[in-house]
N, C-alpha and C positions, 0 to 999 in steps of 0.2 A: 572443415565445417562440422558443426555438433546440430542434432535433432533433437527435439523433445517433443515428440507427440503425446500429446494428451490423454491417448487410451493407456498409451504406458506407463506415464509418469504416476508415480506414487509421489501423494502429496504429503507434508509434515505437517502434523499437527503442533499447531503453534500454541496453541490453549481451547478448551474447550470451544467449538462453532468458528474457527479460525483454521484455514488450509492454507501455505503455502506451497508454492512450487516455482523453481531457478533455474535459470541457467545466465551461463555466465563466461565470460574472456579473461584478459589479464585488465581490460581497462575500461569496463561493461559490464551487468547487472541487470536482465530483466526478469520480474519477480510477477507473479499473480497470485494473489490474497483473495481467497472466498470467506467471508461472512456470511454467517446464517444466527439467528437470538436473534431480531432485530426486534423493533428498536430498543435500541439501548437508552436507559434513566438517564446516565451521564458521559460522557466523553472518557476516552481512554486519557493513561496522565501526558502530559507535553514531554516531550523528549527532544533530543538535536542529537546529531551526527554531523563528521566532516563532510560527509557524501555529498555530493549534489543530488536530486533528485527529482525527476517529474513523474507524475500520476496522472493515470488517465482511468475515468471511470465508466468499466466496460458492462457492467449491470447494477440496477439498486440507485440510491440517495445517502449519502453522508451530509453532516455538518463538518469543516474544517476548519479548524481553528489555527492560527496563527500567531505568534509572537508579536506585540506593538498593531495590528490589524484586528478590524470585525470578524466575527465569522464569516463562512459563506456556505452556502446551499451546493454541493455539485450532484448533476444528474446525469446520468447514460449520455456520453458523447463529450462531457466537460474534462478540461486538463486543468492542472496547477502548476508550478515550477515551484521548488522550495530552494531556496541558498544553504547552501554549507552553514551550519552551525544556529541555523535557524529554528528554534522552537517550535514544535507544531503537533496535533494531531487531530485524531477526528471521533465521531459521534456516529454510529449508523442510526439513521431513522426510519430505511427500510427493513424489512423484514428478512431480506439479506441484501448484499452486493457484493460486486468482482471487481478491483482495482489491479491495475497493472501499472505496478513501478518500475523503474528504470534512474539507475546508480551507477555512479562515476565517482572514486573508483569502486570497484564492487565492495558486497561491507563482507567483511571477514567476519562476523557476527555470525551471519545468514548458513556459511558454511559447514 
């Protein structure tokens, strides 16, 4: 078993107002992403990955966008599921948020 406590974890900056921090198995991936700059003008660009993915949004409002789909609004308590190879991203409208991902299999990117 692996721990990752919070006070300890030193998070990576992924781009300016962007935190991540991981951990991860041989066939799991759970990731939390802090945003702060909100709201943002426009949406980050669409990307896909083979991953599977679901999000859960643990602080804050995003717009998420989807591939062939409307957008949607998600708020503190909402999930999403995205499919392998599925285009997607999001928009923050709050002033920050915390999303917690979860990847199958883990993305070798992140590492």
């Amino acid at each position: 078993m692996t721990f990752l406590k919070a006070a300890d974890a030193v998070p990576a900056i992924v781009k300016p107002g962007i935190k991540r921090r991981l951990l991860y198995t041989e066939n799991l991936m759970m990731v939390t992403i802090e945003f702060e700059g909100g709201p943002w003008a426009e949406p980050d660009p669409l990307h896909h990955h083979v991953h599977e993915q679901i999000t859960y949004v643990a602080e804050g409002e995003v717009l998420f966008f989807s591939e062939g789909q409307p957008h949607q609004v998600l708020k503190k308590g909402d999930m999403v599921s995205i499919p392998s190879q599925r285009k997607h991203a999001i928009q923050l409208i709050s002033a920050k948020a915390i999303l917690v991902d979860s990847f199958n299999p883990p993305r070798e990117d992140f590492l």
